[in-house]
N, C-alpha and C positions, 0 to 999 in steps of 0.2 A: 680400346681394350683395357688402360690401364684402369677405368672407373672399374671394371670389376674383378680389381684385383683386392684382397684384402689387405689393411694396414694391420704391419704385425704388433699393434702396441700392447695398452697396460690391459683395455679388454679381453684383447686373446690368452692371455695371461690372467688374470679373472677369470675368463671362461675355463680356461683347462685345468684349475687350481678348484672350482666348481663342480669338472666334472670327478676328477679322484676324491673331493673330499665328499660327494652326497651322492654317488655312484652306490652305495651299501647302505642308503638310507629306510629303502623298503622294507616289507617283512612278507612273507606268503608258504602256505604249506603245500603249494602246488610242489609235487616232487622234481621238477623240471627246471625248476626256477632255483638262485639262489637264497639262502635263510640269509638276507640281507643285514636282519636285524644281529645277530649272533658273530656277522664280521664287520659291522661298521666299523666300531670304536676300536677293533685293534688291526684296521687295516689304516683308518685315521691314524694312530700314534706309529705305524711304521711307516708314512709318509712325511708324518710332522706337520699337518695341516689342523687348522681348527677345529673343532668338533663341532656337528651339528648345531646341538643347543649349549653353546656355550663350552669355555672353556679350552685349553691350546695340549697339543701331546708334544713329546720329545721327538726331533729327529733320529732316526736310527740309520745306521750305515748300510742294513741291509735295503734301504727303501720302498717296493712295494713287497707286497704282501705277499708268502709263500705261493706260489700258484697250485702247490699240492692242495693247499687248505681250501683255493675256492674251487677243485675241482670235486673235493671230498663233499660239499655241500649242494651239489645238484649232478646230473646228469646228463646236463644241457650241454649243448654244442658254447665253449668257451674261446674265446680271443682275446689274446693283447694287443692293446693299441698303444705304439709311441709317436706322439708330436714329435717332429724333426725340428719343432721350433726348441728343444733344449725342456720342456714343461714335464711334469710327471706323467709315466705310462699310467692308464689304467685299463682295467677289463669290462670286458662288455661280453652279456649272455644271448645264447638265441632264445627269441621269444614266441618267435612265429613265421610259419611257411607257408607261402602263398605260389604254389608251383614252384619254380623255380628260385624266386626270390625267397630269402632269409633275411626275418628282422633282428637286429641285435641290438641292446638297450642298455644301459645303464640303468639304477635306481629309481635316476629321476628321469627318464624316460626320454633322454638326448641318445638317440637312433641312427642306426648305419643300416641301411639294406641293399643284401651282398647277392650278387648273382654267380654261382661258380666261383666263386672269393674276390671278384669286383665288385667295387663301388659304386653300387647304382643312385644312392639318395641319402641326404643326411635331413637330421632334423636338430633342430636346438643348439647348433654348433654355430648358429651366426653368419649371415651369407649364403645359405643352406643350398647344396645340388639340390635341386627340388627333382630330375629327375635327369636320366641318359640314356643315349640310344647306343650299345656297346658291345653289338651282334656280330659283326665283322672283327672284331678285336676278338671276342670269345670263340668263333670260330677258329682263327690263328693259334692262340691257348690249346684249343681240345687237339688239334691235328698235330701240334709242334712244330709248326713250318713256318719261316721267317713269311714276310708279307707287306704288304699298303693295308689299311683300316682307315675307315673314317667316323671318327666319334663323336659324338652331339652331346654338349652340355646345356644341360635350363639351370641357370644360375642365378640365385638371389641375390640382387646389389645391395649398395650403402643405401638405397631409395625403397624398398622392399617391392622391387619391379624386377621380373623374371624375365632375363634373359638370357637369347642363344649363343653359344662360341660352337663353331663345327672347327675340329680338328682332323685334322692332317698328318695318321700317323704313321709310322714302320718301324714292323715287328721284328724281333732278331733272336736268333737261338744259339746260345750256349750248350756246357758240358752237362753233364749229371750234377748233382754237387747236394749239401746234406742241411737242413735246417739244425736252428740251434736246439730242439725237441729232437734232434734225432732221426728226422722223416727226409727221407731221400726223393729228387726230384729233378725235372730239368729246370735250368735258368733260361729265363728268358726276359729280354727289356723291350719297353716301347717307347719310341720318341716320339713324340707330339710336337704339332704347330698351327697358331693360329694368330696369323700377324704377328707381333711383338712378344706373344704368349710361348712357350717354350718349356718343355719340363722333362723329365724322364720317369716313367714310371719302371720296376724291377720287379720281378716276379720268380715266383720258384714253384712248378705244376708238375703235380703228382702223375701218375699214370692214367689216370682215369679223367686228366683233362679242368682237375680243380687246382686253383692258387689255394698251396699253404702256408707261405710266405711270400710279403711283398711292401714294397715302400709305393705308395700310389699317389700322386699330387690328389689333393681337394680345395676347391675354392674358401672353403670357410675360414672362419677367423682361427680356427684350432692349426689351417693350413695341413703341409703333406702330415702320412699314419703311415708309420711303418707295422704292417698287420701281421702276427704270428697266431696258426690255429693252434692253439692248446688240445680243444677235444674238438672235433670236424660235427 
């Protein structure tokens, strides 16, 4: 099990410095989407990260970028994502609905798609869930009743060969309790296991059986996201 676990080195670091700094590289008048181009460079200088084509901005102490500002610029369903690995938050918009599945993207088009605000698949993160079977766990979720779940990950190795970890997990319910937006919810955690493999995922589900907050392991090199909805 431990070959498909990611090394947290200077890559995954790379990579998440990659995804804040060219996440606003786009441009598009679709109203749904954000004007990419019109917050690149000053979401770049409140991170303090390179600029695309050249050139470095100042750190500022407020760090990422007003979240009012990239709400004011689309109407799209918006998320924060924080790497637990210590790397810079950044946000990711939805881009598209496929039943039940929401694709959320970045810029440059490094991809989370979310089922009920699980993690069903990543793309461009490195190591990448290629895909999960996570029916049993989201039933648990919609009803709020602790439980056993078993979850199936297809996981991208160091090899770029796909494969499976079946977890072994239970569900637990906590109090009501309140997101940092403000949105009120129940808590609930999952413990997983698979051999050696061990993790806790945290959740916070709205009345209607959706995560609005939650910290969720992923295999990639970005490792666990702690995900908050800005707009659902």
């Amino acid at each position: 099990m431990a070959d498909l676990l990611p090394n947290r080195s200077t890559a995954a670091r790379l990579l998440a410095a990659a995804l804040v700094a060219t996440q606003l590289a786009g441009c598009s008048n679709d109203p749904t989407r954000i004007n990419y181009g019109a917050l690149s460079k000053g979401v770049a200088a409140q991170l303090g990260v390179a600029l695309p084509f050249g050139g470095s901005a100042p750190a500022l102490s407020q760090g990422l970028a007003d979240p009012a500002l990239v709400l004011a610029q689309t109407n799209a369903p918006v998320t924060l994502a924080q790497p637990m690995n210590g790397t810079a938050p950044f946000y990711m918009v939805g881009v598209r609905d496929n039943g039940p599945w929401r694709t959320y993207a970045t810029g440059t088009r490094q991809t989370l798609v979310l089922r009920q605000g699980l993690v069903t698949a990543t793309r461009g993160l490195g190591r990448d869930l290629m895909a999960s079977e996570v029916d049993q766990t989201l039933a648990l979720l919609r009803s709020g009743k602790p439980g056993q779940a078993r979850r199936v990950m297809q996981v991208l190795d160091g090899e770029d060969i796909t494969r499976e970890i079946a977890l072994d997990c239970t569900l637990a319910v906590g109090g009501q309790t309140r997101t940092a937006t403000g949105l009120t919810g129940r808590a609930m955690t999952e413990d997983c296991a698979a051999g050696d493999l061990r993790f806790r995922n945290s959740y916070v589900v709205d009345a209607a059986g959706m995560v609005i907050q939650s910290r969720q392991w992923l295999p990639t090199l970005v490792g666990p996201l702690s995900l908050q909805v800005l707009r659902p």
